[in-house]
C-alpha positions, 0 to 999 in steps of 0.5 A: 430246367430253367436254372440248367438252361441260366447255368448253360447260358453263363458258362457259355458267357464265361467261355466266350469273353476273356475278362468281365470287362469285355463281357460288358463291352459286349453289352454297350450299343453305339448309342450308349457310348454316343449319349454317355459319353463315358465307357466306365458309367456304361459298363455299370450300367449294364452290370446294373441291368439298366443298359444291354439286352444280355444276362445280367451278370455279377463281376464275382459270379464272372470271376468264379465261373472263369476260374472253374471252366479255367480249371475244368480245361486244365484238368481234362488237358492233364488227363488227356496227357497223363494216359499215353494209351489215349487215342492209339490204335491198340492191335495186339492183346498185351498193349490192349490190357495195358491200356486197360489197367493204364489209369487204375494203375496211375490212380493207385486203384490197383498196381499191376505187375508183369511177367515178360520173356522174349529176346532182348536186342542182343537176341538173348533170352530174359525175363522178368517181373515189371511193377507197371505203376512205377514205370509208369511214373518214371518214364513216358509210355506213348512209345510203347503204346505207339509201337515205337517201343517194346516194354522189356525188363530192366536191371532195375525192375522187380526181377530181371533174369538174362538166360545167356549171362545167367545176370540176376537181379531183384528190386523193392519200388514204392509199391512191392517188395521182393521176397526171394528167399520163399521156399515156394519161389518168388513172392512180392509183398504189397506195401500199402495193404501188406498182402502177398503177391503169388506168381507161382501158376500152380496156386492162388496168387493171393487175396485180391489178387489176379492172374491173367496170361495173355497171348501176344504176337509181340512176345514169348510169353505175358503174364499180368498180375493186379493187385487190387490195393486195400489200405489198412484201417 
């Protein structure tokens, strides 16, 4: 409890003075300075133990403290940055699941897909297939999940299919490739762990693989497929 309690105090010292001299500065009474006489002699001094009623505290160990709680700020200011869903207030089930699957999905734990169809701003139906880590890498997602934005498939995602124009395209990303030419429909094969995606609702989407439709007020119909990912050995 006591090496706690010294840790404590030291991140405490390293949190509040911006240098190791100033740490020391703190340390100098007015009467150090008039006997003296001399600022760095002082500060020595107290880094010697002989001057100042404080921690006694090495300039290195000052300079490693500062360096970790410098880089434990910044690691949680990249955090609090990289999940967008972070702070929102979620009212719909897709944005929730979203959310959920938001930091598996950046972290590589998983890589989900979405099947999405609804009405475009042209008011014609399309629907396609969203490899949701690679949006996530490619384009901010605070709009989505503010509501500033609807998620919606693109030319460029995995599948899109416009029912008006008939316009049909696929696309491989980092993570999945599309297989199209499946007797049994559509397929997308995981890069990293070789197994095959399934999204035909009538059997098994595969081996470490899940299916879970949602209901949404937003949307026609979602459904989210995560592919837990297992490298090869």
């Amino acid at each position: 409890m006591e090496e706690e309690s010294s840790a404590a105090a030291v991140d405490s010292i390293v949190n509040e003075f911006h240098s190791y001299e100033d740490f020391l500065d703190s340390q100098i009474t007015p009467l150090d300075r008039y006997y003296l006489e001399d600022e760095e002699l002082a500060r020595q001094l107290v880094e010697l133990g002989l001057r100042g009623s404080g921690e006694v505290l090495k300039k290195e160990e000052f300079q490693t403290r500062k360096a970790a709680a410098e880089a434990l700020r910044l690691s949680n200011r990249t955090q609090q940055k990289t999940l967008a869903s972070a702070g929102k207030e979620l009212k719909d089930n897709f944005l929730r699941a979203l959310a959920e699957r938001e930091e598996a999905n950046r972290s590589g734990k998983m890589t989900s897909i979405i099947f999405i169809r609804d009405h475009n701003s042209r008011g014609q139906e399309i629907s396609g297939y969203i490899d949701y880590s690679h949006r996530l890498q490619s384009e901010d997602f605070e709009p989505y999940f503010s509501g500033k934005k609807r998620l919606l498939p693109r030319l460029t995602d995995l599948s899109f299919y416009n029912w008006k124009t008939q316009v049909s395209t696929s696309n491989d990303t980092a993570n999945y490739q599309v297989i199209t030419d499946n007797p049994a429909g559509l397929l997308f094969k995981n890069k990293i762990d070789r197994k095959t995606l399934n999204v035909d609702p009538k059997v098994s989407p595969g081996d470490n693989s899940t299916r879970s439709p949602l209901h949404s007020d937003l949307y026609i119909q979602v459904v989210i497929y995560d592919h837990f990912t297992r490298e090869k050995v």
